[in-house]
C-alpha positions, -999 to 999 in steps of 0.1 A, spaced: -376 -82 70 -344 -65 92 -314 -60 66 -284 -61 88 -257 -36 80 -220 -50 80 -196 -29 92 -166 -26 70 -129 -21 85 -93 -17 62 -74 -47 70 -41 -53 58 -30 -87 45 2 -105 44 0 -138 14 34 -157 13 30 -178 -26 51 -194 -47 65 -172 -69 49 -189 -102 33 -171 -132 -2 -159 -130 -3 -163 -91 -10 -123 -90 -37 -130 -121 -55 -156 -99 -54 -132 -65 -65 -106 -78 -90 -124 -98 -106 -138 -63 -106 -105 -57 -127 -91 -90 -145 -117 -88 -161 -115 -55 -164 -83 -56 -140 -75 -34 -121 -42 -39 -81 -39 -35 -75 -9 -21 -33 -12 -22 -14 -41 -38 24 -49 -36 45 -75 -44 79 -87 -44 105 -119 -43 115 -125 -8 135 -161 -14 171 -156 -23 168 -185 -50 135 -161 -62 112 -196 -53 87 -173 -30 67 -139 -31 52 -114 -4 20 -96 -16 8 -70 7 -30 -63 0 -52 -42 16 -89 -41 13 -120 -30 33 -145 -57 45 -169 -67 67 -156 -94 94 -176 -123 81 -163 -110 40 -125 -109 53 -128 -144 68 -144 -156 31 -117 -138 18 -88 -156 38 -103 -182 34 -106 -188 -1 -71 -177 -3 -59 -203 17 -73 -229 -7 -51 -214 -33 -25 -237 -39 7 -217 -47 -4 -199 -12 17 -209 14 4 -185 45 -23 -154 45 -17 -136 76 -44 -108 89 -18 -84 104 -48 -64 115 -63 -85 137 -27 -101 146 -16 -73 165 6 -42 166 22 -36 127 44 -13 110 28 2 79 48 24 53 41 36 17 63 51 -7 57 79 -29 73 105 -59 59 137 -58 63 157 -91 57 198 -81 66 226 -107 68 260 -93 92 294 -92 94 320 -74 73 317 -37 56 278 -49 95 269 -55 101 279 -18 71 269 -5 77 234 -17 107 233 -6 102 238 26 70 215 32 93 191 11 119 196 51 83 197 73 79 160 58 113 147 55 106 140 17 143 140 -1 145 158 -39 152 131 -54 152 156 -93 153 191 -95 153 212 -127 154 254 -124 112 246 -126 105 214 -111 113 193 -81 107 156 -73 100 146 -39 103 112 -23 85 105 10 80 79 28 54 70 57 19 58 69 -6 66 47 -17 98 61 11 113 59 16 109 21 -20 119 16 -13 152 32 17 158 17 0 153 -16 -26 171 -9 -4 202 1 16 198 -31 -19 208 -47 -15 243 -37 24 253 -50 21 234 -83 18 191 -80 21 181 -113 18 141 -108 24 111 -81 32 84 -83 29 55 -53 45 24 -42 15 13 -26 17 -6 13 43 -27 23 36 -41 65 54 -61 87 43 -76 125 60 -60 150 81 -84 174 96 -118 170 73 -134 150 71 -141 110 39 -130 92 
């Protein structure tokens, strides 16, 4: 017997829903339950009257697994659209994050001016901390983070996702 391996890819995923109590529950629930794994999750009202939601999810998958997954989303019925912005086309991906780094002396410097390398802003400063906002793709923030480590990163905390398409269209 030949086990296939599936290759798995990151996809991100663009769900328009109603926004209706326990709609995040359920998702995330298909998720769990599948065994599925969420790898960033973010959500937010995009109605003016507050009637509808955005929730930007990325996972890893398999191409036959992210077709179950869209899938079964789609039957949800507070789910208006699921849109694979993978697989759409070119999209804009950016992440928020707050970076917590104590230091004096050299670390204080040093932060500081990685903090100007990667256009984070101090968003906080006492006489022994700073808090750093930056913004980007994911790789950025990940190296940022990662050189907080050496002058003093106390904690982070991050937004998670958010992606658009690029162009005319809608999601």
């Amino acid at each position: 017997m030949h086990i296939r391996e599936e290759k798995t890819e990151r996809h991100t995923l663009a769900v328009i829903v109603d926004n209706e109590p326990g709609i995040l529950a359920r998702i995330a629930g298909l998720f769990s339950g599948r065994g599925y794994n969420i790898e960033s999750l973010t959500v937010s009202e995009i109605a003016a009257d507050q009637s509808v939601s955005r929730i930007t999810i990325v996972t890893s998958a398999s191409v036959e697994t992210l077709e179950q997954i869209v899938a079964q989303l789609d039957r949800l019925v507070p789910v208006h659209q699921v849109t694979d912005l993978t697989t759409q086309g070119p999209h804009v991906e950016r992440e928020l994050a707050l970076v917590k780094v104590a230091g004096t002396g050299d670390h204080r410097i040093e932060a500081l001016r990685l903090g100007e390398v990667y256009r984070a802003r101090v968003v906080d400063a006492t006489t022994s901390s700073f808090v750093f906002e930056v913004t980007g793709g994911r790789e950025k923030i990940d190296t940022f983070v990662t050189l907080m480590k050496e002058v003093g990163l106390v904690e982070v905390a991050r937004t998670g996702i958010v992606a658009i398409a690029r162009g005319r269209e809608g999601a």
